[in-house]
Backbone as numpy.savetxt, mean C-alpha at the origin, in Angstrom:
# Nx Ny Nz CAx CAy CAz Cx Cy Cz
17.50 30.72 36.22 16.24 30.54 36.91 16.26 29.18 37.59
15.92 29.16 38.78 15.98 27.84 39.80 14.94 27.78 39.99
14.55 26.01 39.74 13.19 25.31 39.72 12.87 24.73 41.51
11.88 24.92 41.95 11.72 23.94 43.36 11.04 22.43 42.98
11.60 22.20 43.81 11.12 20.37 44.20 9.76 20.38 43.15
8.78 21.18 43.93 7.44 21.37 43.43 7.12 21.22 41.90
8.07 22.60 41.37 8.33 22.97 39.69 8.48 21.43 38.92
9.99 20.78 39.70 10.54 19.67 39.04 9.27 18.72 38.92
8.51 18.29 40.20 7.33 17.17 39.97 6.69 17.37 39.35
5.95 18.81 38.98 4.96 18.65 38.08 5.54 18.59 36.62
6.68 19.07 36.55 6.84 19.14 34.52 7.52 17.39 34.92
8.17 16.96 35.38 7.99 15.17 35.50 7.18 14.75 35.02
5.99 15.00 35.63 4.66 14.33 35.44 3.91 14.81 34.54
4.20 15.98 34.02 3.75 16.18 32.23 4.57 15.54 31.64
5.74 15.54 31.80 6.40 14.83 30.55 5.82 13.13 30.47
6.14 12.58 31.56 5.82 11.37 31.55 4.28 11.09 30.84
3.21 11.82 31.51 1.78 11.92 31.20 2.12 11.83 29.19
3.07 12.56 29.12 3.32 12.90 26.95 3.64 11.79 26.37
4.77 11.09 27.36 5.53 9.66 26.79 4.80 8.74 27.02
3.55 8.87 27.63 2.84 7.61 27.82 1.33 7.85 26.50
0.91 8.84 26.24 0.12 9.17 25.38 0.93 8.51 23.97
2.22 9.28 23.72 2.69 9.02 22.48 3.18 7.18 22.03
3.44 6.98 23.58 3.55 5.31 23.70 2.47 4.44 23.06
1.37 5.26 23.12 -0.22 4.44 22.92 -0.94 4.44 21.99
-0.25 5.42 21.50 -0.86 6.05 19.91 -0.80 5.12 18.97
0.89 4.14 18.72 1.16 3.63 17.85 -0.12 2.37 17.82
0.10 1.76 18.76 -0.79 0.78 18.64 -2.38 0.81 18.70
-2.73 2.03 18.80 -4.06 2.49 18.58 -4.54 2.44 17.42
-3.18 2.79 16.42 -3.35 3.16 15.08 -3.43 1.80 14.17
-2.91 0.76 15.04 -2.41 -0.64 14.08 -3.46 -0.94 14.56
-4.12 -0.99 15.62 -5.35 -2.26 15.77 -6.64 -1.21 15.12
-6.66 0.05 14.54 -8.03 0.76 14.06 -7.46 0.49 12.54
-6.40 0.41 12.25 -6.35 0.08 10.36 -6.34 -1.65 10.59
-6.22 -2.53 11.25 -6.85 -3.86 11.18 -8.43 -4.32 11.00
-9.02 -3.31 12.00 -10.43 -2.98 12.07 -10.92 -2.80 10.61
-10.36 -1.70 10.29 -10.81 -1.58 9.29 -10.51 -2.47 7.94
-9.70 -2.91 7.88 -9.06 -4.08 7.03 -9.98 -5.18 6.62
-10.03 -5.62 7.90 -11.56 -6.80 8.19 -12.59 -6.11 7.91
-13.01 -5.32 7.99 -14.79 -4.65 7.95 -14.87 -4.13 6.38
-14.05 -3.31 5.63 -13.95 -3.08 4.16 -13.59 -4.35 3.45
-14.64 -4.48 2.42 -14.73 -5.96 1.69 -13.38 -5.46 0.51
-12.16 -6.40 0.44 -11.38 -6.71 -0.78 -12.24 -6.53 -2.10
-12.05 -5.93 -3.07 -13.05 -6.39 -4.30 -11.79 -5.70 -5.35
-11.88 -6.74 -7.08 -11.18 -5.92 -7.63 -12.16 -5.32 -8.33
-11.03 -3.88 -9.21 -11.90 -2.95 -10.01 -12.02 -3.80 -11.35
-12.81 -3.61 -11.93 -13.45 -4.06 -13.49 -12.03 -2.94 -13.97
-11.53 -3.68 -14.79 -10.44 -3.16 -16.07 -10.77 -3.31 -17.18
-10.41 -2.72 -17.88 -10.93 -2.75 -19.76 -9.75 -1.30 -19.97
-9.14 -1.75 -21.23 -8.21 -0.85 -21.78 -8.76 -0.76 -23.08
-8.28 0.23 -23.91 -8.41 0.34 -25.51 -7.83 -0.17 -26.25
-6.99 -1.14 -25.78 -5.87 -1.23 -26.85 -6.55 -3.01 -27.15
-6.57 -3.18 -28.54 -6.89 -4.14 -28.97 -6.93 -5.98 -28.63
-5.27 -5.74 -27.51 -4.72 -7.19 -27.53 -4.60 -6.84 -26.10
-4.73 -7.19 -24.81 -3.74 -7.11 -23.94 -3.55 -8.28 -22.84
-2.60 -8.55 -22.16 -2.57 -9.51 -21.03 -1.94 -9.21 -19.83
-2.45 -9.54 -18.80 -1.54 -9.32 -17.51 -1.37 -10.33 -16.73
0.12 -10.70 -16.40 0.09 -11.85 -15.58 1.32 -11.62 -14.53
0.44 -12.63 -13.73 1.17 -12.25 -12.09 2.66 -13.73 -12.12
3.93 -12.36 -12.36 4.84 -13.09 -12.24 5.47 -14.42 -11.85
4.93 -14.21 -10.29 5.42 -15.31 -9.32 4.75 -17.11 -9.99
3.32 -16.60 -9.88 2.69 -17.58 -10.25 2.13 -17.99 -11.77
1.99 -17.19 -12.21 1.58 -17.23 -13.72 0.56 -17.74 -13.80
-0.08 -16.97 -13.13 -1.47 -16.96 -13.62 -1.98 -15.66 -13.95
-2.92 -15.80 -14.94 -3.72 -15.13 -16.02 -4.47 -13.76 -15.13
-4.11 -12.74 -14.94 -4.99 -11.71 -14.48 -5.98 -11.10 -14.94
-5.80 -10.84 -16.36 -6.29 -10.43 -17.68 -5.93 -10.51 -18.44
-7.03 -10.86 -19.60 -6.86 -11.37 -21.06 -7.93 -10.91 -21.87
-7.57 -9.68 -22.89 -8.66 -9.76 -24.27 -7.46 -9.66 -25.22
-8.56 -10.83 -25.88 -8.30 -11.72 -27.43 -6.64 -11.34 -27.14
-6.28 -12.64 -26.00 -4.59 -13.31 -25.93 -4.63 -14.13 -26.74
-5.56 -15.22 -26.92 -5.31 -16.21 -28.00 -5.04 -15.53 -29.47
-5.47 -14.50 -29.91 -5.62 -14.17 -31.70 -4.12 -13.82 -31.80
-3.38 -13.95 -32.78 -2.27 -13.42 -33.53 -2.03 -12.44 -34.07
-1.50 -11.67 -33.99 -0.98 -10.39 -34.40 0.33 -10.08 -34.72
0.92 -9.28 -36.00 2.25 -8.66 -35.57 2.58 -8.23 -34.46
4.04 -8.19 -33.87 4.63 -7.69 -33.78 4.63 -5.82 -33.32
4.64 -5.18 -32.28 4.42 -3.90 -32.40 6.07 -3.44 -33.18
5.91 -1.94 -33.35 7.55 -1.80 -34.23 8.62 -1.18 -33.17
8.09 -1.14 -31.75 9.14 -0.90 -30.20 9.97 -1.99 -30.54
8.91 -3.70 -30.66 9.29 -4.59 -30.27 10.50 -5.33 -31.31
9.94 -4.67 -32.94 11.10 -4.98 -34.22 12.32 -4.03 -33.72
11.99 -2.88 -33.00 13.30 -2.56 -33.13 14.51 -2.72 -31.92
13.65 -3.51 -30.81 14.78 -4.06 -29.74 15.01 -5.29 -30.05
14.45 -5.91 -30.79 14.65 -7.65 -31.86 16.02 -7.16 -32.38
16.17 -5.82 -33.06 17.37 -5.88 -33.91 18.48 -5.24 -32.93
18.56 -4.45 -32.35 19.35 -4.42 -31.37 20.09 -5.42 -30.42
């Protein structure tokens, strides 16, 4: 099947019209999740676990994320006696 001049310009100019849509998208998408970034307030969630003792701390810096009763003393869990003896 043979296309004329005519045929060729217009699917040109769809295609191009596609590559320029899909060109625009990306950055449509980065500056509407920035938008939203700024406009939704950061907040953390309230944590509370069951377990009697616990702590979480942020590696890099070491600082304290969470803490119930870190200061009190306790054994040992028996995971922890038995990779001690290993």
């Amino acid at each position: 099947m043979m296309r004329s001049a005519y045929s060729d310009a217009i699917y040109r100019i769809a295609r191009k019209g596609k590559r320029v849509g899909e060109r625009n998208l990306l950055p449509l998408l980065a500056v509407l999740a920035l938008l939203l970034a700024a406009v939704l307030p950061a907040r953390a969630e309230e944590f509370d676990t069951r377990a009697s003792h616990a702590i979480i701390m942020d590696s890099k810096s070491g600082a304290v994320l969470f803490a119930k009763d870190a200061d009190q003393q306790f054994p040992p869990a028996s995971m922890t006696k038995v990779m001690t003896m290993l």
